[in-house]
ZALUM-806002 format. One line per 2 residues: their letters; for each residue x, z, y of N, C-alpha, C, O. Coordinates in Angstrom, 3 decimals, padded with zeros to 6 digits. Example, Ala and Ser with C-alpha at 12.3 -4.5 7.8 and 13.67 -1.06 7.14 Angstrom:
AS) 013.190:007.800:-005.690:012.300:007.800:-004.500:013.200:007.800:-003.300:014.236:008.465:-003.319  012.850:007.080:-002.250:013.670:007.140:-001.060:012.900:007.870:000.030:013.409:008.039:001.138
end
This chain:
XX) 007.552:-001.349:-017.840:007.697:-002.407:-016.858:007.568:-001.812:-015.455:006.779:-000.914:-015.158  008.406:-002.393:-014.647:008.611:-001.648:-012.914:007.072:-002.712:-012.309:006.495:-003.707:-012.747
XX) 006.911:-001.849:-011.158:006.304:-002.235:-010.131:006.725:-002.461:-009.184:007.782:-002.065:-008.693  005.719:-003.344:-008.660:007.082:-003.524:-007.109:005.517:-003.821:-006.147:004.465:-004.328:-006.537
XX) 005.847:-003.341:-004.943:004.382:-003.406:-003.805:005.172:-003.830:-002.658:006.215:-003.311:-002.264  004.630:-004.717:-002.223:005.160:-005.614:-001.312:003.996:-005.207:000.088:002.781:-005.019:000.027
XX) 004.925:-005.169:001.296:004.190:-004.926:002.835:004.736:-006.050:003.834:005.869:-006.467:004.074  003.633:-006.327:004.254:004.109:-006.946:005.742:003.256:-006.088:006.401:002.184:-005.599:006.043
XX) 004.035:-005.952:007.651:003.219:-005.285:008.834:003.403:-006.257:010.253:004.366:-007.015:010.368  002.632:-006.161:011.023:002.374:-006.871:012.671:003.076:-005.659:013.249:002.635:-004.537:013.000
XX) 003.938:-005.797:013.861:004.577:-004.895:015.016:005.133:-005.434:016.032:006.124:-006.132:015.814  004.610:-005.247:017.552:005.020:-006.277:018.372:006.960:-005.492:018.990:008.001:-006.091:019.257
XX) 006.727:-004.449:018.987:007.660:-003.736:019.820:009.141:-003.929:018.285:009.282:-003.962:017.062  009.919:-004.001:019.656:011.462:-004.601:018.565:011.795:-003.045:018.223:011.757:-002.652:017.057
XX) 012.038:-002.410:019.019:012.548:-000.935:018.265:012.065:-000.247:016.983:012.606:000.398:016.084  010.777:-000.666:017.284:009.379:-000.553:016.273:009.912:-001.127:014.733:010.150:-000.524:013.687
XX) 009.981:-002.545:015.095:010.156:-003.118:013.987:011.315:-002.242:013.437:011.062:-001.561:012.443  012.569:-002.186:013.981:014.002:-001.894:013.508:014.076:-000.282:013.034:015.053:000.181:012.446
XX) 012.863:000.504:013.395:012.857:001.431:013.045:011.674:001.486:011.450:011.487:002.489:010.760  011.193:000.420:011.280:010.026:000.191:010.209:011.363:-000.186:009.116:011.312:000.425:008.048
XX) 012.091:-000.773:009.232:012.933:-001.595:008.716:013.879:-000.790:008.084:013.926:-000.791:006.854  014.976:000.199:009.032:015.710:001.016:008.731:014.857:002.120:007.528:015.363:002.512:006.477
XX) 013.635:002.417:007.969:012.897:003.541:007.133:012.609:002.862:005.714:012.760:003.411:004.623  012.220:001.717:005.919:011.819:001.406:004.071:013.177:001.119:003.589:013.187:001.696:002.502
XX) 014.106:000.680:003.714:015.127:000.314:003.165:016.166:001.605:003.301:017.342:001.338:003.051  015.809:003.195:003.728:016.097:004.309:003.088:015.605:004.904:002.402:016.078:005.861:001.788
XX) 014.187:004.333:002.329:012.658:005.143:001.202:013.865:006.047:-000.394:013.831:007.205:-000.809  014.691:004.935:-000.811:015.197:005.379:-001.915:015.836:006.245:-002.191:015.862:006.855:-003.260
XX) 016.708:006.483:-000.835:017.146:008.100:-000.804:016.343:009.059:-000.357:016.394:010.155:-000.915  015.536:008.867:000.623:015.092:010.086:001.548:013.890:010.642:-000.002:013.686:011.766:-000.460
XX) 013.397:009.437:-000.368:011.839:009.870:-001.216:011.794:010.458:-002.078:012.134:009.599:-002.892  011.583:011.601:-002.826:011.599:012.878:-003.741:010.620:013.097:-004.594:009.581:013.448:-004.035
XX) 010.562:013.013:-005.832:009.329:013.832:-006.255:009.987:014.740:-007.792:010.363:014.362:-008.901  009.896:015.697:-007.305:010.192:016.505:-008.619:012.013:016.838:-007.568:013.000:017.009:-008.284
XX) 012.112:016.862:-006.819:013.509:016.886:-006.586:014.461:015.648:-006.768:015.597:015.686:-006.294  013.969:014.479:-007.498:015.048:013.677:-007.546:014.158:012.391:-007.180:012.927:012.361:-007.198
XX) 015.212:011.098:-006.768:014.757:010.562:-006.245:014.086:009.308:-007.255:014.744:009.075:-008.269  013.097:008.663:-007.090:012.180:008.317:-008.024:011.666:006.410:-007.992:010.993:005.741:-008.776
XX) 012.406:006.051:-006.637:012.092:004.508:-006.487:012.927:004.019:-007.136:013.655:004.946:-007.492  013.347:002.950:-007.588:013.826:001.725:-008.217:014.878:001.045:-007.342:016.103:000.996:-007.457
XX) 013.706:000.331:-006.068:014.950:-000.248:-005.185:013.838:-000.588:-004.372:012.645:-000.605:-004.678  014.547:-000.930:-002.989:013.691:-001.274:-001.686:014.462:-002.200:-000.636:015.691:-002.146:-000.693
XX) 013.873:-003.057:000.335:014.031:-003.530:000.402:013.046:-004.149:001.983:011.817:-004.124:002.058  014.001:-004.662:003.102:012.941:-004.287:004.257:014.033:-006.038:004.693:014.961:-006.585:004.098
XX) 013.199:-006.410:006.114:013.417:-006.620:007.295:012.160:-007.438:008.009:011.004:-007.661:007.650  013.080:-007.845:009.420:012.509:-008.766:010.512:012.230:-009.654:009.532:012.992:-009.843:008.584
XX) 010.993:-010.328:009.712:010.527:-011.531:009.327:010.033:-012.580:010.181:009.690:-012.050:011.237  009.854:-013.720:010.211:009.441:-014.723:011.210:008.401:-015.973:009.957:008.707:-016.777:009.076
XX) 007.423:-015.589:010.441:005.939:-016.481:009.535:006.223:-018.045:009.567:006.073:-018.618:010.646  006.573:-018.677:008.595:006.731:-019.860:008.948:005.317:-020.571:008.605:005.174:-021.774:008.825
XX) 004.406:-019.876:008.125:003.043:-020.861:007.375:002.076:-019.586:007.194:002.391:-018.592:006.541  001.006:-019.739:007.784:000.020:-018.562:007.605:-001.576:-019.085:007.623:-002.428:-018.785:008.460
XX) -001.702:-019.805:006.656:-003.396:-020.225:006.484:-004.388:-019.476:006.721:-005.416:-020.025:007.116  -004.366:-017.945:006.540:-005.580:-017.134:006.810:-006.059:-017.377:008.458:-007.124:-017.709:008.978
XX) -004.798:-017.058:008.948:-004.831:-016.764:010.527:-004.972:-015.398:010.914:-005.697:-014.841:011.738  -003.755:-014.834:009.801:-003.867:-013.203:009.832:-003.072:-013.128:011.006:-002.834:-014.060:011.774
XX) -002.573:-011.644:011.114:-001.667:-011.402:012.016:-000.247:-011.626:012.283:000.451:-012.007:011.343  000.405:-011.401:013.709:001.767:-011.824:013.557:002.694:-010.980:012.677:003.012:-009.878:013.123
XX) 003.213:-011.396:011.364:003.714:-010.420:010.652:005.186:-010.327:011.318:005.887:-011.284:011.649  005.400:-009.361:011.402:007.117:-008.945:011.675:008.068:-008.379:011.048:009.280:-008.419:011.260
XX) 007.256:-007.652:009.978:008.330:-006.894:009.053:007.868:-007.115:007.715:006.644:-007.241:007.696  008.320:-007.191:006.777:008.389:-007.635:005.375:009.567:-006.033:004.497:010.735:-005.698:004.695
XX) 008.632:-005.553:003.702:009.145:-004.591:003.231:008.859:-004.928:001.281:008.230:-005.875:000.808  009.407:-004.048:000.678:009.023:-004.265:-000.845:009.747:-002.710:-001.588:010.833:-002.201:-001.308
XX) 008.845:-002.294:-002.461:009.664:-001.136:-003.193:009.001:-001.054:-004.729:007.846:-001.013:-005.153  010.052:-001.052:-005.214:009.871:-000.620:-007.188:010.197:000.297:-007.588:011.299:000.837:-007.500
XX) 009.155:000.659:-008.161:008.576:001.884:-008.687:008.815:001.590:-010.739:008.609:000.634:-011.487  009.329:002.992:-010.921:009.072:002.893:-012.582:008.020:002.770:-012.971:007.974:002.162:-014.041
XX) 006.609:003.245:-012.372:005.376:003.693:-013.125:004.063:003.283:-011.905:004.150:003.089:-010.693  003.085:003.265:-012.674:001.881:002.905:-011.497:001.778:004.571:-011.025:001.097:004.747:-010.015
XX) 002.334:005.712:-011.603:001.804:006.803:-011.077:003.095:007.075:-010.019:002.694:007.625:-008.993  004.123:006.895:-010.026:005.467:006.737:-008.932:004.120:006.431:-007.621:003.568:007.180:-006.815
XX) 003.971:004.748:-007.981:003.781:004.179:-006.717:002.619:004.899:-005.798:002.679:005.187:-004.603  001.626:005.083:-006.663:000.598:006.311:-006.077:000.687:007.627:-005.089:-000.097:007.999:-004.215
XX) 002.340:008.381:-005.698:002.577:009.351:-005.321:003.064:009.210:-004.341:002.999:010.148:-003.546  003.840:007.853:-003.917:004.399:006.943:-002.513:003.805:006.687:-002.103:004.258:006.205:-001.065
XX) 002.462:006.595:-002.143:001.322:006.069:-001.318:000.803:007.174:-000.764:000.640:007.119:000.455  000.425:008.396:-001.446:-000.454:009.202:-001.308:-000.027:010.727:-001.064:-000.642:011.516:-000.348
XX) 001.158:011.000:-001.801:001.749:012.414:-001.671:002.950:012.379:-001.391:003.471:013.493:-001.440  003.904:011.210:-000.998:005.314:011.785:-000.718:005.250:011.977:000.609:004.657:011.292:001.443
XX) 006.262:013.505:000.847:005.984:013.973:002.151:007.032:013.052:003.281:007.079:013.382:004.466  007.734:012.033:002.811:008.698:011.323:003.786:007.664:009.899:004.112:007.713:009.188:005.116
XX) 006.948:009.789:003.191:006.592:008.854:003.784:005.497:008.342:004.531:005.299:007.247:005.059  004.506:009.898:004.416:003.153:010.726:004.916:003.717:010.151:006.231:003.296:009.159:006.826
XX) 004.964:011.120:006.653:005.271:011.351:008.039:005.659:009.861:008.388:005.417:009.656:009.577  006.106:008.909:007.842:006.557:007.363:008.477:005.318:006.832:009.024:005.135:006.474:010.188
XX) 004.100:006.814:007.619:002.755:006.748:008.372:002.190:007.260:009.193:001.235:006.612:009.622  002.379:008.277:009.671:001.938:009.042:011.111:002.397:008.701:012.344:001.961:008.794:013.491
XX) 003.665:008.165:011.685:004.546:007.742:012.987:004.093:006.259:013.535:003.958:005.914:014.708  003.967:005.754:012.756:004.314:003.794:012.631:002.328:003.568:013.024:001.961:002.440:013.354
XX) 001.227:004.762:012.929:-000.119:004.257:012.682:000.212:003.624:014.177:000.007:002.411:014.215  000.686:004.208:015.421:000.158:003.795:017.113:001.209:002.691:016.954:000.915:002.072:017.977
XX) 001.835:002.256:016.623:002.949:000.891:016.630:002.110:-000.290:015.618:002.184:-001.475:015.941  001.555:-000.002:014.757:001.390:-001.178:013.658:000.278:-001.613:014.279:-000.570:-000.756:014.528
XX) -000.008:-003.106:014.696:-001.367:-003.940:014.948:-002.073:-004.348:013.517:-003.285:-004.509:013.373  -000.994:-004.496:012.401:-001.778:-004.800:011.025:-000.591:-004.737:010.330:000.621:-004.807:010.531
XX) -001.964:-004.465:008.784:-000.414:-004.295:007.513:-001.377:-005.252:006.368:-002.493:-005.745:006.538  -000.724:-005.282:005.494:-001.112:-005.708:004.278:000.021:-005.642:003.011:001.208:-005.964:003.049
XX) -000.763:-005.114:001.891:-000.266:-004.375:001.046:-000.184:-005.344:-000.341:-000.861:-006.347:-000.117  000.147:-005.371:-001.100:-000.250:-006.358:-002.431:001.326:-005.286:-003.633:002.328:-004.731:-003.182
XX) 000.877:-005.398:-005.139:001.066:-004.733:-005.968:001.380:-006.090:-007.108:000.711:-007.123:-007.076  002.359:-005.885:-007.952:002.553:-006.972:-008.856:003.682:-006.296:-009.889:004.364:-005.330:-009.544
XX) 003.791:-006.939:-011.219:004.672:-006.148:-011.895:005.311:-007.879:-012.635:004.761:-008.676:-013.395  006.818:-007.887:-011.889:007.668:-009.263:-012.112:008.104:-008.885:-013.001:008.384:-007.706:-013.215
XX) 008.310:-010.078:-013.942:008.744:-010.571:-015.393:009.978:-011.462:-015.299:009.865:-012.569:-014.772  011.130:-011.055:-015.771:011.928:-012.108:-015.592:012.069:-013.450:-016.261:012.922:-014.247:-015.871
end
C-alpha cells in the first residue's frame, strides 16, 4: 500500500510560493535513491484557506507526495540530497509548515 504525506506551508512572498510549488511538483523527477527515481506522484500549488478552526497560519501552498514504502518517505524526509537542499532554501521564506502522513484506500 502507497503513502502519501501531505504539506501546507505559510509563505508570504509570491515568488516564494511559485518556487515551493514548481519544486514539489518536480520532486518526482529530480528525487533519486539508488539512481532511479522512487516517488509515486506529487502534487503542489497556491492555496487560499477557506475555513481554519485552529487559527493556524496563513497557509499558501498545499503540496502532497506518494511514496511506495514508509522507508521511501523517510529517505525524502531525511536523506534525499534534492530535497535537503529545497529545505535549506525555503527554511528563511517559510513562516509555518505542517506535515500529516496517511495511506488512501480506494
Amino acid at each position: 500500500m502507497t503513502l502519501t504525506r501531505i504539506f501546507t506551508f505559510a509563505i508570504a512572498d509570491e515568488a516564494a510560493q511559485d518556487f515551493a510549488v514548481s519544486t514539489f511538483n518536480g520532486f518526482k523527477e529530480t528525487c533519486k535513491k539508488d539512481g532511479a527515481p522512487y516517488i509515486v506522484a506529487t502534487h503542489a500549488a497556491k492555496v487560499k484557506v477557506l475555513k481554519d478552526t485552529t487559527g493556524g497560519a496563513a497557509w499558501t501552498v498545499y503540496a502532497s507526495i506518494t511514496f511506495k514504502s514508509e522507508d521511501d518517505a523517510n529517505y525524502f524526509a531525511h536523506e534525499d540530497p534534492a530535497n535537503q537542499e529545497v529545505k535549506a532554501k525555503n527554511k528563511e521564506m517559510t513562516a509555518g509548515f505542517c506535515v500529516i502522513q496517511g495511506s488512501f484506500t480506494s
